[in-house]
C-alpha positions in Angstrom: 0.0 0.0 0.0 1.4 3.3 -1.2 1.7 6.0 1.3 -0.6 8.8 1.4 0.5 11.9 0.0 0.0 15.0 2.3 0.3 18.8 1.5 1.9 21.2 3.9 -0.8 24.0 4.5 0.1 27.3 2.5 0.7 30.3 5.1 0.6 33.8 4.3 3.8 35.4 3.9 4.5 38.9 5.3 6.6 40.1 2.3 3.5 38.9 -0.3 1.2 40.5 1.8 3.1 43.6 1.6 3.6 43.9 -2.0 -0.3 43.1 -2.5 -1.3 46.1 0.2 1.2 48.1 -1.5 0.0 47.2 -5.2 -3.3 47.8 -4.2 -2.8 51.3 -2.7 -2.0 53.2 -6.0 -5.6 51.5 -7.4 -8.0 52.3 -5.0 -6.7 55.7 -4.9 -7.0 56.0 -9.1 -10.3 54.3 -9.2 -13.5 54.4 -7.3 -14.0 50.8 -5.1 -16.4 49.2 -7.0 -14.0 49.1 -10.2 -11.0 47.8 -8.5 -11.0 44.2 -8.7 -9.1 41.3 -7.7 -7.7 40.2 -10.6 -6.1 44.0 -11.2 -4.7 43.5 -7.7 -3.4 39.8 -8.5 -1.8 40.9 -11.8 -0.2 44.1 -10.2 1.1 41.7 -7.4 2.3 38.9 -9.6 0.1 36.0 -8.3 -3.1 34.3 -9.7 -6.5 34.9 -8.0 -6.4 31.8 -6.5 -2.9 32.7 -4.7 -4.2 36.9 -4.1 -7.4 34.8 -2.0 -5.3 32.7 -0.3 -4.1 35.9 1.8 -7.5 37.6 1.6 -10.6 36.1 1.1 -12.2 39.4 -0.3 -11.8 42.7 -1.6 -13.1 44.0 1.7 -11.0 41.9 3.9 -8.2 43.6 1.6 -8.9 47.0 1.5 -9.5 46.9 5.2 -6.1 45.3 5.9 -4.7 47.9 3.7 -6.1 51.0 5.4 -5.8 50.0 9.1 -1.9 49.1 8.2 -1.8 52.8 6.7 -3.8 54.1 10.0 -1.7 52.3 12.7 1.5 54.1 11.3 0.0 57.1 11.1 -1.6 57.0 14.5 1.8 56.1 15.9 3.6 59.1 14.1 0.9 61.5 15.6 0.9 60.1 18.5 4.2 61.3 19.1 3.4 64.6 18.1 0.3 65.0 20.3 2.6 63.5 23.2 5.3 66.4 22.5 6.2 69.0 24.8 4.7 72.9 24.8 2.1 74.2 24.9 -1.3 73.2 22.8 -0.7 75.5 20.0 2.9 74.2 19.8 1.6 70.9 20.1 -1.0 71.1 17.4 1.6 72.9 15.0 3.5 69.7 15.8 0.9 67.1 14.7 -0.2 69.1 11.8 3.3 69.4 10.4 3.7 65.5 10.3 0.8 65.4 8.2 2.0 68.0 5.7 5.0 65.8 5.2 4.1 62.8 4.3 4.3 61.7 0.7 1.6 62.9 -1.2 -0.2 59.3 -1.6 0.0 58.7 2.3 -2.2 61.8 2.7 -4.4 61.0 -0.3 -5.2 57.4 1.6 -7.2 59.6 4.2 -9.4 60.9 1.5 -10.3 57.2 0.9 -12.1 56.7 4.3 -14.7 59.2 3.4 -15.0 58.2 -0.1 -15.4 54.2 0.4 -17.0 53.9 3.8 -20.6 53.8 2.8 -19.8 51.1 0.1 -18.1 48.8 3.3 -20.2 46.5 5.1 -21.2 47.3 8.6 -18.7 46.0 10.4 -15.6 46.7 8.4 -17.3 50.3 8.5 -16.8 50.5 11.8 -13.7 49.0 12.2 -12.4 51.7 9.4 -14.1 54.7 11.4 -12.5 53.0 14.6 -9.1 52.9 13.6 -9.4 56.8 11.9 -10.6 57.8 15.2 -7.8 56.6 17.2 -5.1 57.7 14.4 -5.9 61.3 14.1 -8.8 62.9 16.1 -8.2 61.9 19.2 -5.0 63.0 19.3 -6.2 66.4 18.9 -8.7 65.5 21.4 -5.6 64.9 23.9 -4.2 67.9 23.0 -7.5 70.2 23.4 -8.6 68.2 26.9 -4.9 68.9 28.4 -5.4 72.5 27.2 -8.7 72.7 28.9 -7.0 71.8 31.8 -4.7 73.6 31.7 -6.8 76.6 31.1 -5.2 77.6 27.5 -8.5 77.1 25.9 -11.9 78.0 27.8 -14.1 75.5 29.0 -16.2 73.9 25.8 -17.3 71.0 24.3 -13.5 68.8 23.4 -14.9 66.5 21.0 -16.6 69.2 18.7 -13.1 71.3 19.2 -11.3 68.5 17.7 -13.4 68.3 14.6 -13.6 72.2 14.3 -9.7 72.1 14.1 -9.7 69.3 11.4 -12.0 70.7 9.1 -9.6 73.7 8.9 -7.0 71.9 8.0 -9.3 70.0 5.5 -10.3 73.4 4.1 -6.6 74.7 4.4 -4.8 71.6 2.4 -7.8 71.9 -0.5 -5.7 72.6 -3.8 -7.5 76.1 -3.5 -5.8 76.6 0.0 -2.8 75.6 -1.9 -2.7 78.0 -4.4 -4.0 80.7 -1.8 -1.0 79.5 1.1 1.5 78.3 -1.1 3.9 78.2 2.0 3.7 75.3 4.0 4.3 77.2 7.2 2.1 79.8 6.4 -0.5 77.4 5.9 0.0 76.6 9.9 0.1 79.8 11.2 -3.3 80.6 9.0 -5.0 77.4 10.5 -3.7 78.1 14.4 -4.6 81.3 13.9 -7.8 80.8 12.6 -9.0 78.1 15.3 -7.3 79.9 18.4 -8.2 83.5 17.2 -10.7 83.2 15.0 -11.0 85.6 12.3 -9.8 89.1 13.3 -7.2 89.9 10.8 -8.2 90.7 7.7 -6.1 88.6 5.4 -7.8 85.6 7.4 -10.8 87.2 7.0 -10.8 87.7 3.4 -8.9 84.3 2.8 -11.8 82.2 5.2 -14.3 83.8 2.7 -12.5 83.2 -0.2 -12.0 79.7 1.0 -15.8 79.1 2.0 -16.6 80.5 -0.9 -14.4 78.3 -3.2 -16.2 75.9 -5.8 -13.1 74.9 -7.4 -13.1 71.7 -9.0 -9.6 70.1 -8.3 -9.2 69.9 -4.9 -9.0 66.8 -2.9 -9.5 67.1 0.8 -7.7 64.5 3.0 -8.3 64.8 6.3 -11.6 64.2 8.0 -14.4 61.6 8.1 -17.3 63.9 9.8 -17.3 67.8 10.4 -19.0 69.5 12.9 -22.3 71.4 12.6 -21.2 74.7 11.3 -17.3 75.1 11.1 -16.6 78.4 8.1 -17.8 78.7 5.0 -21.3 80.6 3.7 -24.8 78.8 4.0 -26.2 76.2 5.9 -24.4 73.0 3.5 -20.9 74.4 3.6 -19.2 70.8 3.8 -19.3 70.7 -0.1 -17.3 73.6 -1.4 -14.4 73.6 -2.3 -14.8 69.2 -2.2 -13.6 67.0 -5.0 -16.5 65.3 -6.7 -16.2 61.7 -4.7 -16.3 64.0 -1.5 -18.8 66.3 -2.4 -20.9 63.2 -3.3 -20.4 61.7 0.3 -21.5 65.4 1.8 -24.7 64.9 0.1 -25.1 61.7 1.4 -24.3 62.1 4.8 -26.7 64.9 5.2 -29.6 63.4 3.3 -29.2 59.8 5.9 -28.5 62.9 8.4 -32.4 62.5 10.4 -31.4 66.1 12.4 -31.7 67.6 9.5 -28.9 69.8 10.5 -29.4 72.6 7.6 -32.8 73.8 8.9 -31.0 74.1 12.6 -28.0 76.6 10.9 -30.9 78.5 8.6 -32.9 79.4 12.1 -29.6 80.2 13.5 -29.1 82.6 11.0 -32.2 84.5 11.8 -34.5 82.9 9.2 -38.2 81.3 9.6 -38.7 77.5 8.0 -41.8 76.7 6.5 -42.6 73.0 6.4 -44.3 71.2 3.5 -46.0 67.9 3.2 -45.4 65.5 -0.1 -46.0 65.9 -2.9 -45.4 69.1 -4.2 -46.2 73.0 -2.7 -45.3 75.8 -4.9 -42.1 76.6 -3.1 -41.7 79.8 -4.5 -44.4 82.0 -2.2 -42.2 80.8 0.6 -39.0 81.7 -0.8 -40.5 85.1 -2.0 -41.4 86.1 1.6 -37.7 85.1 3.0 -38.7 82.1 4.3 -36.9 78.5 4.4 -39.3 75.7 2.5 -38.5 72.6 4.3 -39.5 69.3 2.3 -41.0 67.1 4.9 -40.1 63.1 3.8 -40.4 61.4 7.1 -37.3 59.9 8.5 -35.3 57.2 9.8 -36.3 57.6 13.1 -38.6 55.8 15.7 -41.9 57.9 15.7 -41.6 57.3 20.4 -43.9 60.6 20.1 -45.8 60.6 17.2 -47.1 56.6 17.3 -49.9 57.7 19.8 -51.3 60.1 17.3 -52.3 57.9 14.8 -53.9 54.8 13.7 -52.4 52.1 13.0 -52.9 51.1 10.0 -51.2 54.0 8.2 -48.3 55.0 6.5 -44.8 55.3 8.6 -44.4 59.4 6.7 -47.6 61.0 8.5 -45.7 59.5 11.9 -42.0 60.0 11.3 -42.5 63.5 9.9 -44.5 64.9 13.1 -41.6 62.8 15.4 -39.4 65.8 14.1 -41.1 68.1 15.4 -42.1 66.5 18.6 -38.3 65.0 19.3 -37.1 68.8 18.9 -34.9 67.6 15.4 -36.6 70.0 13.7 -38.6 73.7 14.3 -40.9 74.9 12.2 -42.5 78.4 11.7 -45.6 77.0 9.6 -46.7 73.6 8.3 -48.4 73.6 4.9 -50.3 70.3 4.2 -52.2 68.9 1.4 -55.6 66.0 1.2 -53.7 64.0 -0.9 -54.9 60.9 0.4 -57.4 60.0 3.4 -54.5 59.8 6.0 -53.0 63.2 4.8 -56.8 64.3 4.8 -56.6 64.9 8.3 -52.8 65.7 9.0 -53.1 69.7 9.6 -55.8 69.4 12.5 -53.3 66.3 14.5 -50.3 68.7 13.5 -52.1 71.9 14.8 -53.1 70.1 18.1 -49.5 69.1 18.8 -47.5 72.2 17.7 -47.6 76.2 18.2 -47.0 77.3 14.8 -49.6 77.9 11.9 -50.7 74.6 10.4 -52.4 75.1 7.1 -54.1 72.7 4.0 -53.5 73.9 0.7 -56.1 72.3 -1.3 -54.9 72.0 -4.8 -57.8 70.7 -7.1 -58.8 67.6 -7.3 -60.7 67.9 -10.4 -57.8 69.6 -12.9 -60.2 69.3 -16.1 -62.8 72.7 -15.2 -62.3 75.5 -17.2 -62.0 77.3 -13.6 -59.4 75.2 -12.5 -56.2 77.5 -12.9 -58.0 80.2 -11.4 -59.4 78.7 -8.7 -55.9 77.0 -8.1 -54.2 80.8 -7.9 -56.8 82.2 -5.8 -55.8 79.4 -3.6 -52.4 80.2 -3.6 -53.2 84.1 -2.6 -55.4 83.1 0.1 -52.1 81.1 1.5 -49.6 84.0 0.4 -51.7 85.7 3.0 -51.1 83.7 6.1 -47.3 83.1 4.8 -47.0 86.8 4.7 -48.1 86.9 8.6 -45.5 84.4 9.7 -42.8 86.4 7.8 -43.7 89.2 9.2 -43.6 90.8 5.1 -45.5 91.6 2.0 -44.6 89.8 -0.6 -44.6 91.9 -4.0 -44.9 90.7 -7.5 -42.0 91.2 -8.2 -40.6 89.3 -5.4 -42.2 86.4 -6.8 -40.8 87.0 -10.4 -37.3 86.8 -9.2 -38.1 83.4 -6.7 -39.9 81.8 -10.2 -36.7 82.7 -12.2 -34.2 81.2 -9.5 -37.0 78.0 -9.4 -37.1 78.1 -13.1 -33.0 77.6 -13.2 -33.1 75.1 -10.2 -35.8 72.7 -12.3 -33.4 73.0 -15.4 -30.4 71.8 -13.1 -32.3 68.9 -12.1 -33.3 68.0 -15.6 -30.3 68.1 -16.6 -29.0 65.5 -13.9 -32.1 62.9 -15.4 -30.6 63.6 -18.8 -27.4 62.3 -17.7 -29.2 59.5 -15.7 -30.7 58.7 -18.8 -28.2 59.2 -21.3 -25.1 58.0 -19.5 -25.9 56.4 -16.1 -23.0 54.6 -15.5 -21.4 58.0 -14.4 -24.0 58.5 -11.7 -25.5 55.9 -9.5 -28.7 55.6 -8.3 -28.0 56.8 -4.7 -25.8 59.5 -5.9 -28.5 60.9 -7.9 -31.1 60.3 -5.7 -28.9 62.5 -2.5 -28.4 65.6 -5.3 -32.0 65.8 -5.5 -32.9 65.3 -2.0 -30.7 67.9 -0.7 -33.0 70.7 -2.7 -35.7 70.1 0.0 -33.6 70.8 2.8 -31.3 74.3 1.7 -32.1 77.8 -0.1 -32.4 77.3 -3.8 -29.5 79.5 -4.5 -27.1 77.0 -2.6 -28.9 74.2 -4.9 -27.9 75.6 -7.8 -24.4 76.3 -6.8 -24.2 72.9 -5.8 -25.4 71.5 -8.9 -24.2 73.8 -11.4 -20.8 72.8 -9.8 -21.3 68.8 -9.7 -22.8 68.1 -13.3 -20.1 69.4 -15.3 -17.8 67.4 -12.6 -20.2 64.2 -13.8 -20.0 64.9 -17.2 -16.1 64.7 -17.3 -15.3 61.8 -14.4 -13.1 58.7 -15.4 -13.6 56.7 -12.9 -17.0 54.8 -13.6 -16.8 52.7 -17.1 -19.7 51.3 -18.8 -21.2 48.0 -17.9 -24.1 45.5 -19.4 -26.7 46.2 -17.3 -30.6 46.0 -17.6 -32.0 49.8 -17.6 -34.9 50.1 -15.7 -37.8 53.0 -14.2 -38.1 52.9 -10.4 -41.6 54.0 -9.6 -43.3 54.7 -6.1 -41.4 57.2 -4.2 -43.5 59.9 -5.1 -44.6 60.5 -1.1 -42.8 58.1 1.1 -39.1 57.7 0.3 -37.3 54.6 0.1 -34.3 54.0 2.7 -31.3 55.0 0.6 -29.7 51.5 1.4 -32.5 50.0 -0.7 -31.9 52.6 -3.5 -28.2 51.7 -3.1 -29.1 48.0 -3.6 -31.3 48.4 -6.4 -28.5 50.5 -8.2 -25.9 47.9 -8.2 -27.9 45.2 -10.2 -29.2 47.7 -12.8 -29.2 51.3 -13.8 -31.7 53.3 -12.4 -32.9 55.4 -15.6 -35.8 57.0 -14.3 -38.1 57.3 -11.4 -40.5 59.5 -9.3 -38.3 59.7 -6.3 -39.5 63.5 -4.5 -41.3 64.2 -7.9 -42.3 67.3 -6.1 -39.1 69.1 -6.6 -39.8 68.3 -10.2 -43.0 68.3 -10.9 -43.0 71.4 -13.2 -41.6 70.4 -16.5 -40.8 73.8 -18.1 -40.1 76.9 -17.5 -42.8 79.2 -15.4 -43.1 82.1 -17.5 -41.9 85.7 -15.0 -44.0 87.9 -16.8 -48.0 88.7 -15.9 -49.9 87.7 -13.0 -47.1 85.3 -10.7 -49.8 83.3 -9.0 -51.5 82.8 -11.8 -48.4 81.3 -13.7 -48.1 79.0 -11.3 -51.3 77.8 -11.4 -50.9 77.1 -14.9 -48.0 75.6 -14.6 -49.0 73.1 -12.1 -51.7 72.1 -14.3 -50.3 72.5 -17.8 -47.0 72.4 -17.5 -46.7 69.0 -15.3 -45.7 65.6 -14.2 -47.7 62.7 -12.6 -49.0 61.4 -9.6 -50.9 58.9 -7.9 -52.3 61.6 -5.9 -53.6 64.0 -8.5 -56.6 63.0 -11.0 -56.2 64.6 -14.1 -58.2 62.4 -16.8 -56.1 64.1 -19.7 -52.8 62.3 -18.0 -53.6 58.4 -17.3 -51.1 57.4 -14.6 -50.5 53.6 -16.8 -49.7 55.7 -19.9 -47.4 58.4 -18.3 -45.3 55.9 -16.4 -44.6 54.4 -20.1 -43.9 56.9 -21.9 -41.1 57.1 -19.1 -39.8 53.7 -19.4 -39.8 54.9 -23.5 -38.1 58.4 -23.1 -35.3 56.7 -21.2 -34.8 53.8 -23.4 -35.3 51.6 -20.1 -35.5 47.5 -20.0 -38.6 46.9 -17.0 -40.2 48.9 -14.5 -39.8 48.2 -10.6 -43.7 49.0 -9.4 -43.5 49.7 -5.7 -45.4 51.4 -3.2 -45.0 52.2 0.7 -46.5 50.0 3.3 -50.3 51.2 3.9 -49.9 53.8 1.5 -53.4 53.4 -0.7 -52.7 55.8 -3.7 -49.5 53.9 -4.8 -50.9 50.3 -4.0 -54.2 50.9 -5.8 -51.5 52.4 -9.1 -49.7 49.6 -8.6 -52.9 47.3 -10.7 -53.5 49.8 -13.4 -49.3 49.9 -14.1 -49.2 46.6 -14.5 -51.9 45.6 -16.4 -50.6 48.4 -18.8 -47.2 47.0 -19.0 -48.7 43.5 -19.8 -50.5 45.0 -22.6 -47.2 45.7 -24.2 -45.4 42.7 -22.6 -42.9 45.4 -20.1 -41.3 43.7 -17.6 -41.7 44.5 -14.0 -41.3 43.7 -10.5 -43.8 44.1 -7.5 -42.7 45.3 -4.4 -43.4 47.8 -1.1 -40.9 49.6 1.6 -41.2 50.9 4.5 -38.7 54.1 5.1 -37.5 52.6 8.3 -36.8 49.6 6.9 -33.0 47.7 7.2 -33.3 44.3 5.5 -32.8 44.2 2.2 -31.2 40.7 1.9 -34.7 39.1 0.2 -35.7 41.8 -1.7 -32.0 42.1 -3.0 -31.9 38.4 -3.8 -35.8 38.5 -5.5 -34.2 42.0 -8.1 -31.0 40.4 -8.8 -33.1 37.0 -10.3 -35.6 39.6 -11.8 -32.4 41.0 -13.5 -30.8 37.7 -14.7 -34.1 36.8 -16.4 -34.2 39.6 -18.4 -30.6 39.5 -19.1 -30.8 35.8 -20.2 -34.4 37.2 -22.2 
């Protein structure tokens, strides 16, 4: 009998593990995550696959391994800084200095935390976060709490210190700072001046404004992974400017998943007034005309602890989670503007009035949009509401006022349509998400920081190199016309297809040209909402059927299928739901049934039921 043949077990090897971590550096900083692959990392690192898994069993594992190694040398070189003699400004010059000096690609690495970490899983997320935390901020947050102590800095909150200081040294090390501070120690003395003086001088005055007000599209910010409420910079949605397009992406989506809605806080701190508005749409323009803030109310991802007692049970998670702002103190409104769009909205100003101080009104747009006397009843409407918005201002809102908030409207709905036409046209340059946060974030800041943000970002889109072009089915997402999906489950959706189209805040949209400035104002908009317009499932207009609308989408964009869904309890988009598809079976569509919830956080079967949905029609 021959004897058996045994295999030694392979090990890993610390100088193959190096030379993969150090291949795969250079990649993931020239390419997003999602387009670096294993087999780039194996052929850069000279192994097969089968030998790159052998050290690491997946991407994840690897890029995880990669960035805690890069972390733990850098927490150990600040460390030593932070641990340095002097006093705190000494100290912080210290720590700051060993960051300028590392090698270019060693500070880049940093920039890869913010840009990757919502693509981790949970876990390695918070490993990631972990290991940043330790490296960088809390060092500073040594450095502050000994100078509290110590009485070199007066008594305040450490933590939000700590971030205050990094974000000017994000802002400071953008390739604008560079070109403005082209010294490196000049650079320091403007950011230790800046956090322990604040802005008296007037070159940091006049740089901190040129700075907040930079939209240039090169630089690459490298420090932090969060900034504090309100650091420098004009507006309430600072943490954009100046951002490269990965990391003005990740602003947008960290205040849209952001249920403090932290924006509205910094516009009442500025002095203004907030008007909140109920799905689906409002004419936003009245509000903005009389100074005020007009705050799109989508719910949240919160637990309605205060608002569950006010309702039924058998309704929609919106009507609950959008009064819990209010009664949690996230949010502070100066008026809430509602609409009888359904029979649970029916009744939503008289449960909001009861529970809040402010104004609580209904704006009842018409439900029957065929009568000759539609438009005009519609901009009577409007006036009578001008009226009470005009109280709560504490103004009078002219004509002309609302000529110049229709023009800035007019040039906000052109930005957005010009973000669908690149959704259409070239999706693979914008996901799902993405597109879905650059919306989103025009219900929750001043229209004029809107349009700076987008007229900034789509050219940024147009030209990125990052994203190629892949074989995927195209499809129309429809059912978050009034409840909004969770943006993990638009996340999930929009890696097994392109998202092409949907209805996603159709509000913000609903207006499909141009409001004309000239004439009656009110009037125009009346017009407009009828004329000029999208579709709902909450407005009944007999010379737009719902079933033929939603395919002339799916046709405009060239899409594959239709995903039909519809929130839990909500009636309007469940009742759609049998007209859409008995329409897309008429012309053999393909879709797929489903319903969220907004606070909903497994998306394991749903993802598994899209992902067969998508192979059929692939193999189709």
């Amino acid at each position: 009998m021959e004897p058996k043949m045994t295999l030694a077990p392979m090990t890993q090897t610390p100088a193959a593990v190096d030379r993969i971590l150090a291949v795969a550096e250079p990649l993931f900083l020239a390419a997003s995550y999602a387009d670096v692959t294993m087999d780039q990392i194996a052929r850069k690192a000279g192994l097969t696959k089968g030998g790159l898994y052998h050290h690491f069993v997946s991407k994840e594992g690897l890029y995880l391994e990669m960035m805690q190694a890069d972390l733990v040398e850098k927490q150990a070189l600040f460390s030593a800084a932070a641990q340095s003699s002097g006093d705190c400004r000494s100290r912080l010059r210290c720590l700051t200095q060993a960051f300028f000096q590392l090698p270019d690609h060693k500070r880049q690495l940093i920039s890869l935390i913010r840009r990757n970490s919502n693509v981790l899983g949970e876990a390695a997320r918070m490993q990631l976060i972990s290991a940043y935390q330790q490296a960088l901020p809390d060092q500073i947050l040594l450095i502050i709490k000994d100078a509290i102590g110590t009485g070199e800095i007066q008594t305040g909150d450490a933590r939000l210190l700590a971030w205050s200081f990094v974000a000017l040294v994000e802002t400071a090390i953008s390739a604008h700072g560079d070109r403005v501070l082209e010294d490196p120690s000049e650079k320091l003395d403007f950011v230790l001046d800046l956090f322990f003086r604040g802005a008296q001088g007037p070159q940091d005055s006049d740089l901190r404004q040129a700075l907040a007000n930079s939209t240039g599209t090169d630089s690459t910010p490298v420090l932090a992974t969060a900034t504090p409420a309100s650091y420098c910079g004009t507006g309430v949605f600072p943490e954009w400017q100046g951002q490269s397009l990965n990391d003005m992406l990740l602003a947008c989506r960290d205040l849209v998943e952001d249920g403090d809605f932290p924006t509205v806080q910094r516009w009442r701190d500025g002095g203004g007034r907030v008007l909140g508005h109920f799905q689906v749409y409002f004419p936003e323009e009245i509000a903005h005309a009389a100074g005020l803030l007009p705050f799109k109310l989508r719910g949240a991802p919160v637990e309605p602890d205060h608002a569950d007692s006010r309702f039924g049970s058998y309704l929609c998670s919106i009507l609950k989670t959008s009064l819990e702002l209010v009664l949690s103190g996230r949010v502070e409104l100066d008026m809430f503007v509602t609409h009888p769009i359904c029979d649970a909205a029916r009744n939503l100003a008289a449960v909001w009035e009861r529970n809040s101080e402010h104004p609580c009104q209904i704006l009842y747009l018409p439900q029957n949009a065929n009568s000759a006397d539609t438009a005009r009843y519609l901009r009577n409407e409007y006036a009578r509401l001008m009226e009470v918005i005009e109280q709560v201002a504490g103004t009078t809102i002219t004509e002309d006022d609302l000529r110049r908030s229709i023009e800035l409207f007019n040039r906000n709905r052109a930005l957005i349509r010009q973000l669908y036409d690149i959704k259409r046209e070239t999706p693979w340059l914008l996901n799902a998400e993405d597109a879905y946060c650059l919306v989103s974030v025009g219900g929750m800041v001043p229209r004029e920081e809107h349009n700076a943000l987008l007229e900034t970002v789509l050219p940024m889109i147009r030209e990125r190199a990052d994203s190629n072009q892949e074989d995927r089915v195209r499809v129309v997402f429809e059912g978050g016309f009034c409840e909004q999906p969770p943006l993990d489950l638009i996340r999930m959706v929009g890696r097994s297809c392109y998202v092409v189209d949907d209805d996603f805040l159709i509000g913000l949209r609903w207006i499909l040209e141009d409001v004309p400035s000239t004439g009656d104002p009110l009037q125009q908009l009346a017009e407009a909402y009828l004329e000029k317009s999208s579709y709902s499932p909450v407005q009944h207009d007999l010379r737009k059927p719902k079933e033929k609308m939603l395919k002339e989408r799916i046709s405009s964009s060239k899409a594959d299928a239709a995903i039909i869904t519809a929130a839990k309890m909500c009636e309007p988009g469940l009742e759609e739901q049998v007209c859409y598809t008995r329409s897309l079976d008429e012309d053999d569509i393909g879709y797929f049934v489903s319903e969220f919830e907004e606070n909903m956080t497994s998306f394991d079967h749903l993802g598994l039921q899209i992902e067969t949905f998508m192979e059929n029609l692939m193999y189709q």
